[in-house]
C-alpha positions as CSV (number, residue, x, y, z in Angstrom):
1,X,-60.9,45.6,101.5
2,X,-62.5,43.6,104.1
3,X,-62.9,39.6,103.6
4,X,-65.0,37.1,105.4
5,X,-64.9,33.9,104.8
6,X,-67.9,32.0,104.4
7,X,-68.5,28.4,106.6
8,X,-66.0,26.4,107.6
9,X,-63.6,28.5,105.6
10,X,-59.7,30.1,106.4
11,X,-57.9,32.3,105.1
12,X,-54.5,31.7,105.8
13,X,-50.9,34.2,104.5
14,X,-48.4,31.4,104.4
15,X,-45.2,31.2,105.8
16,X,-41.6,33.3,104.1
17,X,-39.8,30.3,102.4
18,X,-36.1,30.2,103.5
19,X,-34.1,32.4,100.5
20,X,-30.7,30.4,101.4
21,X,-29.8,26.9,101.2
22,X,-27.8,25.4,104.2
23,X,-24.8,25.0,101.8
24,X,-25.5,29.1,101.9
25,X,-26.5,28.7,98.3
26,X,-29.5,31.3,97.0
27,X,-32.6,29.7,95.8
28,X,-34.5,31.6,93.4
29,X,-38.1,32.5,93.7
30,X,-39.1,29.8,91.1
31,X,-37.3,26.8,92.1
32,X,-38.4,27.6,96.0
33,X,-40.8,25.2,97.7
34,X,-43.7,26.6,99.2
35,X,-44.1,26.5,102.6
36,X,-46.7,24.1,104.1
37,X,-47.4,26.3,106.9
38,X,-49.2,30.2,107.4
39,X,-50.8,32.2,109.4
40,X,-54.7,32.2,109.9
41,X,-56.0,35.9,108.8
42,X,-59.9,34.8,108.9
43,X,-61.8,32.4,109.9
44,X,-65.6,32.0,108.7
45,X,-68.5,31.0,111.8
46,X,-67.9,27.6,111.0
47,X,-70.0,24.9,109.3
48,X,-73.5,23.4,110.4
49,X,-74.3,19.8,110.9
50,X,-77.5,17.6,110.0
51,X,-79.5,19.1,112.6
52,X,-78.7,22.7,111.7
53,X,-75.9,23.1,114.7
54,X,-73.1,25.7,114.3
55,X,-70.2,23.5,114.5
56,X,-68.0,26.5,115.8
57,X,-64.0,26.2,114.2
58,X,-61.1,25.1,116.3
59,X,-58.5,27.9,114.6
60,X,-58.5,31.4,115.0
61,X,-57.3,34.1,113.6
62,X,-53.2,34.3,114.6
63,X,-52.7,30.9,114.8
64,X,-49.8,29.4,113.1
65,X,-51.0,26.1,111.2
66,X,-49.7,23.2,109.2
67,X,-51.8,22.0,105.7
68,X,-51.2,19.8,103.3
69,X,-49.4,20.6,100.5
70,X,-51.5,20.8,97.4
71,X,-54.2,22.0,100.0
72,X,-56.2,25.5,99.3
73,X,-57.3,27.8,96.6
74,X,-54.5,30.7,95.9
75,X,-56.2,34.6,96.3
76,X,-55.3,37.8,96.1
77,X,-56.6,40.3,98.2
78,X,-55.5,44.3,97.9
79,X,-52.3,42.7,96.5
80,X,-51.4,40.3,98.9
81,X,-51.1,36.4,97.8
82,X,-53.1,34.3,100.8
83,X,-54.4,31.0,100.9
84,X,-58.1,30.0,101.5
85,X,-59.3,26.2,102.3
86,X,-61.5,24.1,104.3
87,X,-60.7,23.9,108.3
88,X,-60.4,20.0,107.2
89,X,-57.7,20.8,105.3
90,X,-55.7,22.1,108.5
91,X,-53.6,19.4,110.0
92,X,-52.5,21.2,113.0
93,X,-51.7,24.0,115.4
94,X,-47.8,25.2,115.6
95,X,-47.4,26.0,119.4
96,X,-44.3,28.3,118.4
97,X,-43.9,29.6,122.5
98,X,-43.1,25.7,122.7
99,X,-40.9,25.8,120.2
100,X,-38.6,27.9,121.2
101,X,-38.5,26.5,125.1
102,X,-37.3,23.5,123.1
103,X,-34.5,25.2,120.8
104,X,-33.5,27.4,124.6
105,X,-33.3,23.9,126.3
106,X,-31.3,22.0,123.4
107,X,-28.8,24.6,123.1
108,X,-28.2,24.8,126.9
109,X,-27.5,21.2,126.7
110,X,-25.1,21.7,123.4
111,X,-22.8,24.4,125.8
């Protein structure tokens, strides 16, 4: 099935929670914390202002995001879980190319 989101709207797969502890101790599905971050599957043509404007999004679909933590409505579409909410709801952009420069220069500096 194909989705579109309507408005200012995203649809968003979240993030794999980490299965292990860094004691190495296995967390159960039930007493993991979900992930405040995902992936943007869709993204609807945005919202309109007062004079009738397409206010065009600032995500897209592949971005890796950041939300808030009670943020979104849960779905499920052809059996996957996602995540739909408001662009508003988006805090930020994950630059993860930039992230690992960062985790490449810090362990240069550790050897």
């Amino acid at each position: 099935m194909k989705f579109r989101p309507l408005h200012d709207r995203v649809v968003i797969r979240r993030a794999e929670g980490a299965t292990k502890s860094k004691g190495g101790i296995i967390i159960p599905d039930n007493a993991k914390e979900k992930p405040q971050e995902g992936e943007v599957i869709a993204v609807g043509p945005g919202a309109r202002d007062e004079s009738g404007a397409l206010i065009v999004p600032d995500v897209k679909a592949g971005d890796f995001i950041l939300f808030g933590k009670w943020s979104g409505t849960e779905i499920k579409i052809d059996g996957e879980d996602l995540l739909i909410m408001k662009e508003a709801d988006i805090m930020g952009v994950i630059d993860k190319s930039g992230m690992d420069v960062e985790k490449t220069a810090a362990s240069k500096k550790a050897a």
